[in-house]
C-alpha positions as CSV (number, residue, x, y, z in Angstrom):
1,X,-14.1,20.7,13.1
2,X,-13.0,18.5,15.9
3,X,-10.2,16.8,17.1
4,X,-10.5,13.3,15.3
5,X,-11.4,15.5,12.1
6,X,-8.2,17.3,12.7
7,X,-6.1,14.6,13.6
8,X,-6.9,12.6,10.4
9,X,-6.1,15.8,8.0
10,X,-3.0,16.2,9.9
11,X,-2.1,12.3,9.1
12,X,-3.7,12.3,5.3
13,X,-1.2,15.5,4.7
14,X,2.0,13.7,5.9
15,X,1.0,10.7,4.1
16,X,0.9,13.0,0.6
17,X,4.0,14.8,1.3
18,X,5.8,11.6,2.4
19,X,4.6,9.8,-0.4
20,X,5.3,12.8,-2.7
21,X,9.5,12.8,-1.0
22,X,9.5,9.1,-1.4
23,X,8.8,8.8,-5.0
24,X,10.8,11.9,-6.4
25,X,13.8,10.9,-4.4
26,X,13.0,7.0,-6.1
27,X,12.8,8.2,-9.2
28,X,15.8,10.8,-9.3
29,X,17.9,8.2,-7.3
30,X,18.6,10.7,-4.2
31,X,19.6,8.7,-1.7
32,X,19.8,10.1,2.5
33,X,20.4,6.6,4.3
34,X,23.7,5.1,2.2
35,X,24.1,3.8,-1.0
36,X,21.7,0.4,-0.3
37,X,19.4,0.1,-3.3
38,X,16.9,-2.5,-2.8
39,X,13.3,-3.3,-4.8
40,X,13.8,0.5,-6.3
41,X,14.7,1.4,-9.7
42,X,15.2,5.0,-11.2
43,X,13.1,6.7,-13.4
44,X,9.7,5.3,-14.0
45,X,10.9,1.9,-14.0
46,X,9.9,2.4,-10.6
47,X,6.3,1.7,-10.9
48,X,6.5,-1.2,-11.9
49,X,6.4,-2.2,-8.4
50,X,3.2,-2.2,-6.3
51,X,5.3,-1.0,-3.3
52,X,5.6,2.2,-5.4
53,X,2.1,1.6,-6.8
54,X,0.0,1.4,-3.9
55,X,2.1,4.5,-1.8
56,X,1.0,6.5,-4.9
57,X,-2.6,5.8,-4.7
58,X,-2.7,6.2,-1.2
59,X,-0.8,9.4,-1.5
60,X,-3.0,10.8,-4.3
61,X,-6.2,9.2,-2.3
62,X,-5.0,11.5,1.2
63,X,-5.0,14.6,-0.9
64,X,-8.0,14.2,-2.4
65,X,-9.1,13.4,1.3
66,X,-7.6,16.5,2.8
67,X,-9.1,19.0,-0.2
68,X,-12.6,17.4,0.9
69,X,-12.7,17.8,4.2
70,X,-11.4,21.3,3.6
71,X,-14.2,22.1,1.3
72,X,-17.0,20.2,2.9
73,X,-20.0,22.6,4.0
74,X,-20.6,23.5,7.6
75,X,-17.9,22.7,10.6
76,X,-20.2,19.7,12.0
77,X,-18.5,16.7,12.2
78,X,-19.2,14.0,9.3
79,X,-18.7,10.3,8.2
80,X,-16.7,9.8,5.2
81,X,-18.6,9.5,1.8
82,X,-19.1,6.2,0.9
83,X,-16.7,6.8,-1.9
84,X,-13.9,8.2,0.3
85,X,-14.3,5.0,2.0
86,X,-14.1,2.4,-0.6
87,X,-11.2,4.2,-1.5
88,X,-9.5,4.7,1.7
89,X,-9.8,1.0,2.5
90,X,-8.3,0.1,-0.8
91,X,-5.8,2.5,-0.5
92,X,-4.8,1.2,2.8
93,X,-5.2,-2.5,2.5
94,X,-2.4,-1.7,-0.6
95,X,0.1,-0.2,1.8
96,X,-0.2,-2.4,4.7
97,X,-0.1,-5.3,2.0
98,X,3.2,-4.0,1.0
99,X,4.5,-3.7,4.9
100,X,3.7,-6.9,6.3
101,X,5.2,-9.0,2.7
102,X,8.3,-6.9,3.7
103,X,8.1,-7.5,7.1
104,X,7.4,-11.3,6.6
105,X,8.9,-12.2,3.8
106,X,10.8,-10.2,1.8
107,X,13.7,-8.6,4.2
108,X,13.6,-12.3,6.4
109,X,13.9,-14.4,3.1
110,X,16.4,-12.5,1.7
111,X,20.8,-12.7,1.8
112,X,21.2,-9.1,3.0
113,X,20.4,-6.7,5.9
114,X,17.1,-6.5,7.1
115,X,17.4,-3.0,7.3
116,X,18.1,-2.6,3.6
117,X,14.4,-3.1,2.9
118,X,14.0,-0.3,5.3
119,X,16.2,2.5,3.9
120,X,16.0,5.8,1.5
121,X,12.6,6.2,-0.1
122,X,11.5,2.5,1.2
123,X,12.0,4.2,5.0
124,X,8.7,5.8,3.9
125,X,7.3,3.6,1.4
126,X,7.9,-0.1,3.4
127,X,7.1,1.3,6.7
128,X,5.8,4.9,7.4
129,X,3.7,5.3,5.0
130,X,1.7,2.6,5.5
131,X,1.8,3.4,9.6
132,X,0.1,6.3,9.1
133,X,-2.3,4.9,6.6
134,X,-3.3,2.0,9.0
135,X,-3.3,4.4,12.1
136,X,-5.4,7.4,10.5
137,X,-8.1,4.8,8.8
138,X,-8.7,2.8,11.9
139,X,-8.9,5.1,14.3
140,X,-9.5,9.1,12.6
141,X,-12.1,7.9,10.1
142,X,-15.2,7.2,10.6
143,X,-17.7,5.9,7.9
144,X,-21.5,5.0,8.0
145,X,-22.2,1.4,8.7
146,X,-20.6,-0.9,5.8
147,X,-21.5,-4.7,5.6
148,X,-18.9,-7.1,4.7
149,X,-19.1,-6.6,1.2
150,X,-17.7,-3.3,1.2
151,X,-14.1,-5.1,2.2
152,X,-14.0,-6.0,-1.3
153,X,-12.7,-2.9,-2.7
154,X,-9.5,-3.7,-0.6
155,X,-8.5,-6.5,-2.9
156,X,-8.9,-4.7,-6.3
157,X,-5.1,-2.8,-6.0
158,X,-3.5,-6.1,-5.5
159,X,-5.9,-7.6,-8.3
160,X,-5.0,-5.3,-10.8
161,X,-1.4,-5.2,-9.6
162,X,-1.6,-9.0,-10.1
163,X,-3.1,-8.8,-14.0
164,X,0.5,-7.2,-15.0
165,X,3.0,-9.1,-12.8
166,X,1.2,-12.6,-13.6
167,X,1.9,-12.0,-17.4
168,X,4.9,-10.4,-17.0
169,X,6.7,-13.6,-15.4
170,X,5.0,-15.9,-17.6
171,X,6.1,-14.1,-20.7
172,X,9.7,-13.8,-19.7
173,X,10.3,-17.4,-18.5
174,X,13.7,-18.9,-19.7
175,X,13.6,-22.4,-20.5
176,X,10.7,-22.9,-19.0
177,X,12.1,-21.5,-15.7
178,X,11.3,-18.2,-13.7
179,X,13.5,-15.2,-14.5
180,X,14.5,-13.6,-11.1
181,X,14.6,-10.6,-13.1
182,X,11.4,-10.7,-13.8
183,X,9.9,-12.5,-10.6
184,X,11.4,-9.5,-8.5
185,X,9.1,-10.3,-5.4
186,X,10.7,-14.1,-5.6
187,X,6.6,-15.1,-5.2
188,X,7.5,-18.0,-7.9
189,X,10.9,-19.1,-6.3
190,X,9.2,-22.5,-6.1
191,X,8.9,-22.9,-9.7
192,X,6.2,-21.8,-12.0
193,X,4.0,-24.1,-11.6
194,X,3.2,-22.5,-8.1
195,X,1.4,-19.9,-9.3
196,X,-1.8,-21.8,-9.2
197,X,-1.8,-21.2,-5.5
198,X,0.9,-18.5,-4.7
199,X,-1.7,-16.0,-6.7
200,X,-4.4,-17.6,-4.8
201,X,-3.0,-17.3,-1.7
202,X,-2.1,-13.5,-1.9
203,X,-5.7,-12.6,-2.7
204,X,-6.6,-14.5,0.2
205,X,-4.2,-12.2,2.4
206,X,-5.2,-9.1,1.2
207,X,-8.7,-9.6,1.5
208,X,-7.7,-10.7,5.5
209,X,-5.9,-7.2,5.6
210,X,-9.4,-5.6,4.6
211,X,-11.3,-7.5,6.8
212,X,-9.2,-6.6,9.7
213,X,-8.8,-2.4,8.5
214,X,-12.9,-3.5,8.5
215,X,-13.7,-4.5,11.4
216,X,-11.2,-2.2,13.1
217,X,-12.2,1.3,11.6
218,X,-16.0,0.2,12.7
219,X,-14.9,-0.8,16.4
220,X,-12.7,2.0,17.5
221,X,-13.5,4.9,14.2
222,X,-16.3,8.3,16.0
223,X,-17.6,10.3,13.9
């Protein structure tokens, strides 16, 4: 096994046991950076965020990463499975989708700290998490040659994501206005009738995100 191989298990193991800290202390409501509560709810009202979403599958897609290369024949150095790719690109497109909204857009848009977005389980979730994701897939993972198309698997988290909060806001509207409560990433703050190009427009980002994990994991990725 060499060093990039060990490297990368080292990195898919913290981002499981992170992921795994992150959503327990979420969904219990333990709290080990103040009382600031923001874009988290307790109990399993917490997935209904992709935030929590996407850390999950990335989590779950590490360990499955980490028990393969552990179980793989021979000590040779190998490319990922085409599968473990898809997946990890997916997987990570996900997190750094949910970094880079924070970053941009949720904590600057917002009326509180900056560093609220930032703290408790989103310490790991907004920011780490997805660090480690973005740094393990670009640079300790090397895959066999993928043409463009295979950057379409990045997109399907935020798809899927987007096939429950869609309906969700449009079935909770009140007087034909958006319900904050239900609009909790403020996407439709313009008014409803933006959806017809706020939805269009975050596809369009996250498939960007992909290209870029892409084209990045095939320039500086060795097997």
């Amino acid at each position: 096994m060499i060093k990039r191989e060990k490297i990368s298990i080292i990195l898919n193991s913290l981002i499981f046991i992170f992921t795994l800290f992150a959503t327990i202390s979420m969904i219990v409501g333990f709290k080990f950076m103040g009382e600031i509560e923001v874009l988290s709810s307790r109990n399993f009202k917490s997935f209904r965020y992709f935030t929590v979403d996407s850390n999950i599958f990335a989590g779950l897609v590490s360990l499955a990463f980490v028990i393969y290369k552990f179980t793989a024949k021979g000590k040779k150095s190998t490319s990922m499975p085409r599968a473990f790719y898809y997946l990890k690109l997916a997987a990570t497109t996900g997190v750094t989708l949910t970094m880079m909204v924070t970053v941009f857009f949720l904590a600057p848009t917002s009326h509180g700290n900056f560093l609220h977005y930032f703290m408790n389980s989103n310490f790991f979730m907004h920011l780490i998490t997805p660090l480690l994701c973005i740094i393990s897939f670009i640079f300790f993972e090397a895959a066999e040659p993928a043409g463009l198309i295979s950057t379409i698997p990045g997109i399907l988290p935020m798809l899927l994501y987007s096939f429950y909060y869609t309906p969700n806001i449009l079935l909770h509207l009140d007087n034909g206005k958006v319900d904050r409560n239900y609009d909790w990433y403020n996407f439709l703050a313009g008014g409803v009738n933006t959806i017809w190009f706020v939805i269009p427009i975050l596809y369009g980002v996250t498939w960007l995100f992909a290209l870029d994990l892409w084209a990045a994991n095939k320039k500086f990725a060795k097997a």
